[in-house]
N, C-alpha and C positions, 0 to 999 in steps of 0.2 A: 697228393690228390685227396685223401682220406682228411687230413688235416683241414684241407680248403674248404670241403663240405661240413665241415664240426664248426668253422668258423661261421659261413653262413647261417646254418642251422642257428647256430647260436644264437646269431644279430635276428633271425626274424624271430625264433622266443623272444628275445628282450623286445622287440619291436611289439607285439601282442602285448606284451604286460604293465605300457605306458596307460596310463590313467585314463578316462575318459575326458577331461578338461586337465591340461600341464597348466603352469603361471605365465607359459606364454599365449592359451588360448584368450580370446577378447568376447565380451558381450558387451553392446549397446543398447543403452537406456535412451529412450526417445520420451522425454518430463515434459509435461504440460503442466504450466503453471498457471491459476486462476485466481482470483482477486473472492474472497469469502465465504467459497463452498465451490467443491469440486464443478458444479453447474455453472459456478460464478463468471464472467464476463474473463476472458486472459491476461494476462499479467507480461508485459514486455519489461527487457532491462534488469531483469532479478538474477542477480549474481549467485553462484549456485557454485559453492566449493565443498569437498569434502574429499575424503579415500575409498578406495576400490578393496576388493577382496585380499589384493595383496597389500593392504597399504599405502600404496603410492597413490598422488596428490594429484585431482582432477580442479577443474574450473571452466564454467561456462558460462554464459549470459543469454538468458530468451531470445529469443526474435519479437518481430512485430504480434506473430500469431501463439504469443505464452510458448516456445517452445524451444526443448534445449535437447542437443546429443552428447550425452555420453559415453565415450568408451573406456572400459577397465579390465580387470583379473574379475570373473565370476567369485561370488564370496559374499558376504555380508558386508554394504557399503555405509558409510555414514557423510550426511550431506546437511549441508546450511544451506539454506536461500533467505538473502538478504535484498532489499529494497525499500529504499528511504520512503517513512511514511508507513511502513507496516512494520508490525511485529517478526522477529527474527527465529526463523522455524527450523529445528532442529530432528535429523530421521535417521533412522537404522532401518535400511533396506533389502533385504537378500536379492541378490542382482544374480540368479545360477542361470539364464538365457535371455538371448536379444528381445526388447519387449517393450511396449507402449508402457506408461506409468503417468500419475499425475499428483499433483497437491498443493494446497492453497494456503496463501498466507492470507491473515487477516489486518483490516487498520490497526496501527497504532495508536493508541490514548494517548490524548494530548495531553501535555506535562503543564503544571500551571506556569511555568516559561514562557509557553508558546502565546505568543500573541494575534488577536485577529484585527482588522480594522473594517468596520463598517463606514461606508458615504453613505448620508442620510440626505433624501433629497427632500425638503418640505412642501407639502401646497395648500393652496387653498379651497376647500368647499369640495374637492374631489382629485383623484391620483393625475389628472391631466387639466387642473384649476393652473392660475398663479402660481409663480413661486414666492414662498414666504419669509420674508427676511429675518431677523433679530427675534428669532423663536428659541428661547431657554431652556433647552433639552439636557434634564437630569437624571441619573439613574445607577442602576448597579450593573458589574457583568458579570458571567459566570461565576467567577471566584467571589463573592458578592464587594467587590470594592468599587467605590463611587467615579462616576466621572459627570462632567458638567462641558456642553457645550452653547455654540451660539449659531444658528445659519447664517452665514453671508448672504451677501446682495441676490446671490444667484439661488438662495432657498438653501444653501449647502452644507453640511456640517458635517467632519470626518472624529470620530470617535474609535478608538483602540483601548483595548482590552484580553482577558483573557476569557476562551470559546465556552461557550454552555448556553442557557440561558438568561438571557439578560432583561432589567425590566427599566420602562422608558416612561418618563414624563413631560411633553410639551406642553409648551407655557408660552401666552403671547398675549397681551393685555388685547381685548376684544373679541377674543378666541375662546370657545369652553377649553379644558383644561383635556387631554388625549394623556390615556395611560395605557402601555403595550407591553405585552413579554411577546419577545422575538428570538426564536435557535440562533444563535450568533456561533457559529459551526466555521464559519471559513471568511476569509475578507473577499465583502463584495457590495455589492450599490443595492439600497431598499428606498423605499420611500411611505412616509406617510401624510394623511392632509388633517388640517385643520378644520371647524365649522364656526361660522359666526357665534358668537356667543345672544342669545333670544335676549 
């Protein structure tokens, strides 16, 4: 009997002397992810790997509303969030209780690789005039290299290049001569018009 009680005794000392967090306790990281400052708009799809306090290998992807769960080993965690189109952000975290968190990745700098293409729609005497056909549009793009197009029947002319600023000169015998710099940032449809020439 003496023996059984020195046993229990025992087990609840050592029960008392377990740590306040073991490697099997868990805390949850609820990451908001936003698009260029913590204020910024949310970020869906951002893959979101890294390790927990002990190590071991987490991975997650936002929802619709920038938002991801993590559960791990309390400790100092280390996370990527990746998604195509921004810069790839790298953190060291102390994750010691369950807890809201957030952080934002920024765009990615376009590489002069990437290409953009503007549709140039042409008119005349005003943005909702005719369209203008066989209008000689010369210029540079961001990376300042030349390109030269021509509009089609429909006023139309598709131009590609690399994103920045770009500068433009239409040309159309009867027409004054139209000189632009346009953000040429993304492929999408612009238009400009011509004036009689006095």
């Amino acid at each position: 009997m003496k023996f059984k009680w020195i046993s229990v005794l025992l087990m609840v000392c050592l029960c008392l002397t377990v740590p306040a967090w073991s490697s099997q306790d868990q805390v949850t990281l609820t990451v908001h992810v936003h698009e260029g400052s913590l204020d910024g708009p949310a970020l869906s799809d951002v893959h979101i790997t890294g390790v927990d306090g002990d190590g071991k290998s987490f991975e997650a992807v936002t929802d619709s509303g920038g938002i991801a769960e993590i559960s791990g080993v309390p400790g100092t965690w280390q996370f990527a969030f990746e998604k195509d189109g921004y810069e790839t952000l790298y953190l060291k975290y102390d994750a010691l209780q369950s807890e809201e968190t957030a952080a934002y990745l920024e765009k990615a700098a376009m590489s002069s690789q990437d290409q953009v293409t503007l549709t140039v729609h042409v008119h005349e005497g005003s943005l909702d005039g005719p369209a203008l056909s066989d209008v000689h549009i010369t210029g540079v793009d961001g990376d300042g290299k030349s390109f030269e197009a021509v509009t089609d029947s429909g006023g139309i002319a598709e131009i590609s290049g690399v994103p920045g600023t770009w500068q433009f000169a239409f040309e159309k015998d009867g027409y004054e001569t139209l000189y632009l710099k346009y953000d040429a940032l993304q492929s999408e449809e612009t238009a400009a018009y011509l004036e009689s020439a006095a």
